[in-house]
C-alpha positions as CSV (number, residue, x, y, z in Angstrom):
1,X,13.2,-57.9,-34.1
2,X,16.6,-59.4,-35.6
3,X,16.8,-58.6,-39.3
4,X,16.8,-61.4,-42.0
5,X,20.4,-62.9,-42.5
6,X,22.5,-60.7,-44.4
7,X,25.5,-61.8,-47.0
8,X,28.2,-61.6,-44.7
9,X,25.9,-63.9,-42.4
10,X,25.1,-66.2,-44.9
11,X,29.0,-66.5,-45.7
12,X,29.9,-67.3,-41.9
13,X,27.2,-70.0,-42.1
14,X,28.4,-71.6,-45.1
15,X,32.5,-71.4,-43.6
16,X,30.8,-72.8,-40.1
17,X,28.8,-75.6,-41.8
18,X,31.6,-76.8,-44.0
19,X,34.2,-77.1,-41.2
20,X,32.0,-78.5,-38.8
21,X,30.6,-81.3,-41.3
22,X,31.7,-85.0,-40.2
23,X,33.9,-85.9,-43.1
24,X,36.0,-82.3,-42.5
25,X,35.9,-83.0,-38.6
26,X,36.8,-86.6,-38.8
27,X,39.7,-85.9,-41.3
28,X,40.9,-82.3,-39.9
29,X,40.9,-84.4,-36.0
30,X,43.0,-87.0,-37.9
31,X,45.8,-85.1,-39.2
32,X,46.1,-82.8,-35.9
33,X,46.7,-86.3,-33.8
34,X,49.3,-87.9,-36.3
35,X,51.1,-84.5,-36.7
36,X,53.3,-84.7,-33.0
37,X,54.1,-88.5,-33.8
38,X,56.5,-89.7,-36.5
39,X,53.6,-89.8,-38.8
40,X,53.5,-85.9,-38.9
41,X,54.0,-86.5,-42.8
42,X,50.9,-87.8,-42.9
43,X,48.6,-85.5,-40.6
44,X,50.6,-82.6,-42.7
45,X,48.6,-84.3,-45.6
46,X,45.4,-85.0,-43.3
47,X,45.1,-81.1,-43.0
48,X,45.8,-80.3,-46.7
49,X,43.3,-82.4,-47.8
50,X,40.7,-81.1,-45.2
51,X,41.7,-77.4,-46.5
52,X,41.0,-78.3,-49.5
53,X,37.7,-80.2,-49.2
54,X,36.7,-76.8,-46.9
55,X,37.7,-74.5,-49.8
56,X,35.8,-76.9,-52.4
57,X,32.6,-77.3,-50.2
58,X,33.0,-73.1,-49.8
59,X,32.7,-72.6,-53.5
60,X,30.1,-75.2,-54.2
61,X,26.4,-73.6,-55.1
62,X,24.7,-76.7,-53.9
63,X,26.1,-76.2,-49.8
64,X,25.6,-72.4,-50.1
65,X,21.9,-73.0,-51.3
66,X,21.8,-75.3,-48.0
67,X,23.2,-73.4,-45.9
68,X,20.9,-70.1,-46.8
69,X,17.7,-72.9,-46.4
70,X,19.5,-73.8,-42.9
71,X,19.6,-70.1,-41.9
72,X,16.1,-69.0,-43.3
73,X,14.7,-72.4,-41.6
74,X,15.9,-71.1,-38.3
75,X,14.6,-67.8,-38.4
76,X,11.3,-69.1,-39.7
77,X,11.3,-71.2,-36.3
78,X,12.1,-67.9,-34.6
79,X,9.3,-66.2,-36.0
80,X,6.7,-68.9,-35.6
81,X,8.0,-69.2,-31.2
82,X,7.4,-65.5,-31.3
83,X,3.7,-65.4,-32.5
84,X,3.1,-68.2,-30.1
85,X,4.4,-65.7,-27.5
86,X,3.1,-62.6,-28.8
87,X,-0.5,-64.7,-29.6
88,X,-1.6,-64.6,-25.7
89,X,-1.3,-60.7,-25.7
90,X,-3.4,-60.1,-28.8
91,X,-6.8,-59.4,-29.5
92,X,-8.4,-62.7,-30.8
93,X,-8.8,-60.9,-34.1
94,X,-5.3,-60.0,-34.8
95,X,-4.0,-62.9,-33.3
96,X,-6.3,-65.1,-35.9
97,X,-5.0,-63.0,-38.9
98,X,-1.6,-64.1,-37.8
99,X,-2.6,-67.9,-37.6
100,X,-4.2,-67.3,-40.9
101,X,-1.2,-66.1,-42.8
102,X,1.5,-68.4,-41.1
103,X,-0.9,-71.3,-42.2
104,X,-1.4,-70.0,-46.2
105,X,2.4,-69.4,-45.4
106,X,3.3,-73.1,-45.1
107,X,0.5,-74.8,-47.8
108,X,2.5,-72.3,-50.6
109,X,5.5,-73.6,-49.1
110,X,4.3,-77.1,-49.6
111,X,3.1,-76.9,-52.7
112,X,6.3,-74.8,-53.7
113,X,8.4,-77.8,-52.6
114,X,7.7,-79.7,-55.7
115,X,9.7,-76.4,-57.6
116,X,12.7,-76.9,-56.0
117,X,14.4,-74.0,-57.7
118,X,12.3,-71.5,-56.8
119,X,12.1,-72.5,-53.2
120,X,14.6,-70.4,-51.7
121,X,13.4,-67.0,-53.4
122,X,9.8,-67.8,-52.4
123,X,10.7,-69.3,-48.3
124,X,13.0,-65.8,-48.2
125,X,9.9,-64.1,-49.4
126,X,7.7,-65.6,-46.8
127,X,10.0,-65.5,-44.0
128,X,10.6,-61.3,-44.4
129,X,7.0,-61.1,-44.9
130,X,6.3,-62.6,-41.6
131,X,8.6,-60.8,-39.7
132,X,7.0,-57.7,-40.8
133,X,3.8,-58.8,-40.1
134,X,4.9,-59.7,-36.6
135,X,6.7,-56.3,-36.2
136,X,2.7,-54.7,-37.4
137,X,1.2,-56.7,-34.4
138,X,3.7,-56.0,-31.9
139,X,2.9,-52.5,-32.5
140,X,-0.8,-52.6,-32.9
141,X,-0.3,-54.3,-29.0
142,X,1.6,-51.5,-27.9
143,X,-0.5,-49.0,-29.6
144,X,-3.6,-50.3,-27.8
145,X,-1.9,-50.9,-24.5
146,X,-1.3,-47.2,-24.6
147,X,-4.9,-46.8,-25.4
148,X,-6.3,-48.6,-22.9
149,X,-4.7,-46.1,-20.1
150,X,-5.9,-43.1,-21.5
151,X,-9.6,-41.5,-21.3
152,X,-10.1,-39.5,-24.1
153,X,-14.2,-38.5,-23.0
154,X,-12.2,-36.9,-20.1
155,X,-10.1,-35.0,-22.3
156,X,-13.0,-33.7,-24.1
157,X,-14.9,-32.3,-21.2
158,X,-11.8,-30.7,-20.0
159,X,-11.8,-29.1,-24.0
160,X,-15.3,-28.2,-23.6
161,X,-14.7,-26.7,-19.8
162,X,-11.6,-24.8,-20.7
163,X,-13.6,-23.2,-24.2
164,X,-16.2,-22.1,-22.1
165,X,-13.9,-20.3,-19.6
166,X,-12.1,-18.6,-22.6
167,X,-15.3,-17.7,-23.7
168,X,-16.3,-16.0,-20.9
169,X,-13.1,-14.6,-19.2
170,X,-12.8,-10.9,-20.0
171,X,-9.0,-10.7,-19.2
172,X,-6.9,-11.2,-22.8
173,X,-3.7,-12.5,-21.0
174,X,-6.1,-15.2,-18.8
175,X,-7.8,-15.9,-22.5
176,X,-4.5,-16.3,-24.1
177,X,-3.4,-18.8,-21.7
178,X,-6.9,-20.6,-22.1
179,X,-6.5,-20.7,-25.8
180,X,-3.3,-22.4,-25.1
181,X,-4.2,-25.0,-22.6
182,X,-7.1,-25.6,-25.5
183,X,-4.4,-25.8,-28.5
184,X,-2.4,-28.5,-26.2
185,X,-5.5,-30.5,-25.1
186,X,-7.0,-30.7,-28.9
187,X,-3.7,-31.6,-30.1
188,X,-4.0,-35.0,-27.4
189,X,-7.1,-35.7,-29.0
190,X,-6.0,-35.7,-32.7
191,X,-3.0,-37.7,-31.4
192,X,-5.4,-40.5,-29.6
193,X,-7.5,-39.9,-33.0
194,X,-4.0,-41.1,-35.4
195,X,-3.2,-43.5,-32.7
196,X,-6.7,-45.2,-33.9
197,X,-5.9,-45.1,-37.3
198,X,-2.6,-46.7,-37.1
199,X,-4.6,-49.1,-35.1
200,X,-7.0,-50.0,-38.0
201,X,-4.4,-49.3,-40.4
202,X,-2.6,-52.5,-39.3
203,X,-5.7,-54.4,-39.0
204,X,-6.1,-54.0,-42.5
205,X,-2.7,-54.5,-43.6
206,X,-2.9,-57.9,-42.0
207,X,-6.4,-58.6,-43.5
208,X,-5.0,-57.6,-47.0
209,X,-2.1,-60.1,-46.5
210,X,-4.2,-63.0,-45.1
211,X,-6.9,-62.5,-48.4
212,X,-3.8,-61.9,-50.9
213,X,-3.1,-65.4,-50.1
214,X,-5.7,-67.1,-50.4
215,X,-5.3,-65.4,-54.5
216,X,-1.4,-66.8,-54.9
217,X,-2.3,-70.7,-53.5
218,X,-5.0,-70.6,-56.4
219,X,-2.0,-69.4,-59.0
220,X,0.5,-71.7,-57.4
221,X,-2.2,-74.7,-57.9
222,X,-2.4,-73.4,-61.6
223,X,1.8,-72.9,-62.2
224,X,2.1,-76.6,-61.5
225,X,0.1,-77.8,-63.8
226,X,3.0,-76.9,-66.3
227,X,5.8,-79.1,-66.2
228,X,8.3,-76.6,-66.7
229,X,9.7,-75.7,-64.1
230,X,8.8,-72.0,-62.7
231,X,11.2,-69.2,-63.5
232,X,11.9,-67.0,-59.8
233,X,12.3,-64.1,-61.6
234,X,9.3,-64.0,-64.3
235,X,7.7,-66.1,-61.5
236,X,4.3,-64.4,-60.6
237,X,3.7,-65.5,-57.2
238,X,7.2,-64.8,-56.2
239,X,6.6,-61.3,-57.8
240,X,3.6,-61.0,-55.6
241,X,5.1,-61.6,-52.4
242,X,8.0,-59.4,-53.5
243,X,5.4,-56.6,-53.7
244,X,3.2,-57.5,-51.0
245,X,6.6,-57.8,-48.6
246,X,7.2,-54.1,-50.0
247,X,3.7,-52.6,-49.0
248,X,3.9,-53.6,-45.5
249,X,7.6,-52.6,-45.0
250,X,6.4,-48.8,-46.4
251,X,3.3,-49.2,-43.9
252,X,5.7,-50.0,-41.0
253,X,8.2,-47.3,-42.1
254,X,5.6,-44.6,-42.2
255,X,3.9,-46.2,-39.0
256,X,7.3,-45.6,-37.4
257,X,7.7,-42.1,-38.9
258,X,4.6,-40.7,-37.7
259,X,4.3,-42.4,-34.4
260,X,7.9,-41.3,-33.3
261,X,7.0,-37.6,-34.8
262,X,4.1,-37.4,-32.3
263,X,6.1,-39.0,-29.1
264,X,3.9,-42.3,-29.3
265,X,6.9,-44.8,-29.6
């Protein structure tokens, strides 16, 4: 899954959306047809003034706040066509989770619209926080596909038949080979046994997330009741997503650690 848009991103974007907007088009077009005529004083000008309503629109804090909303907006369209993708492979559990947290998602966005400062910290928030809960489900499905194909009962009678010729083989190189074939067939189980925990592991992630926000609309209802105007910093909802965005990043790092350590992903 593409990463959230980085600085250098979010700097093309702005450079992109302030020579592509009408008034730069319309007077940038202008000076490049008047510059092969005898008017080529004038398109000379056209061009220096579009270079320097580019430069101006580059530098201004209002069209680089706009730009990082256009880019965030996209991805958050992304996201949402993904889960609608993803949604007819899940488990109807997992995929109501999802449906759950998108929706909390866009009431705290609505309700955050009325704080138009903090907006952008809290939809950046929300959009990295989605993406990692998508990444969680994407694993869970691949986790349980995997799952599904094996047949752990079969791997414990083949434990149970290999321990019993161990036990009653009297030869110590056949028993050491035994004891082998037993050290590599309980080590499949414990793996199908983590594999189910990383499995229920998610599920609660996601259920933690979903419940979490149910808690921040309630604060969010509260902060604007006070007409000042919420700081993003000292802002405790924002500070809340912040943390929650952090606890499931760690659970998909270590997720990722230990799966790859046991050959699983």
């Amino acid at each position: 899954m593409a990463p959230l848009p980085g600085r250098d991103q979010l700097l093309k974007e702005v450079i992109i959306r302030a020579v592509a907007s009408p008034l730069s088009l319309l007077v940038g077009a202008t000076g490049l047809l008047l510059l092969p005529g005898p008017a080529w004083p004038a398109g000379l000008t056209a061009l220096a003034v579009d270079a320097v309503y580019i430069w101006t629109r580059i530098r201004n804090q209002e069209h680089a706040e706009a730009s990082s909303e256009a880019m965030i907006g996209r991805r958050w369209r992304d996201l949402i066509q993904r889960l609608e993708e993803l949604s007819a492979a899940l488990d109807p559990d997992t995929s109501a989770a999802l449906s759950g947290i998108v929706e909390a998602q866009e009431r705290l966005l609505g309700m955050y619209s009325a704080k138009a400062r903090t907006l952008p910290n809290t939809q950046t928030e929300l959009t990295s926080l989605l993406q990692h809960c998508l990444s969680l489900a994407e694993k869970r499905q691949q986790l349980q596909s995997f799952l599904a194909t094996c047949r752990p009962q079969e791997v414990q009678r083949e434990v149970a038949q290999l321990q019993r010729r161990e036990e009653t083989c009297h030869d110590a190189v056949t028993q050491q080979l035994y004891r082998q074939a037993l050290d590599q067939k309980r080590e499949e189980l414990e793996n199908y046994v983590r594999l189910e925990e990383s499995i229920q592991r998610i599920d609660g992630q996601l259920a933690a997330v979903r419940c979490t926000f149910d808690n921040m609309l309630s604060k969010v209802i509260r902060i604007h009741t006070i007409d000042t105007a919420a700081d993003p910093v000292s802002d405790p909802v924002f500070t809340e997503l912040n943390q929650m965005t952090r606890r499931v990043e760690a659970l998909e790092a270590s997720l990722n650690e230990t799966l790859t350590l046991r050959g699983a992903v």
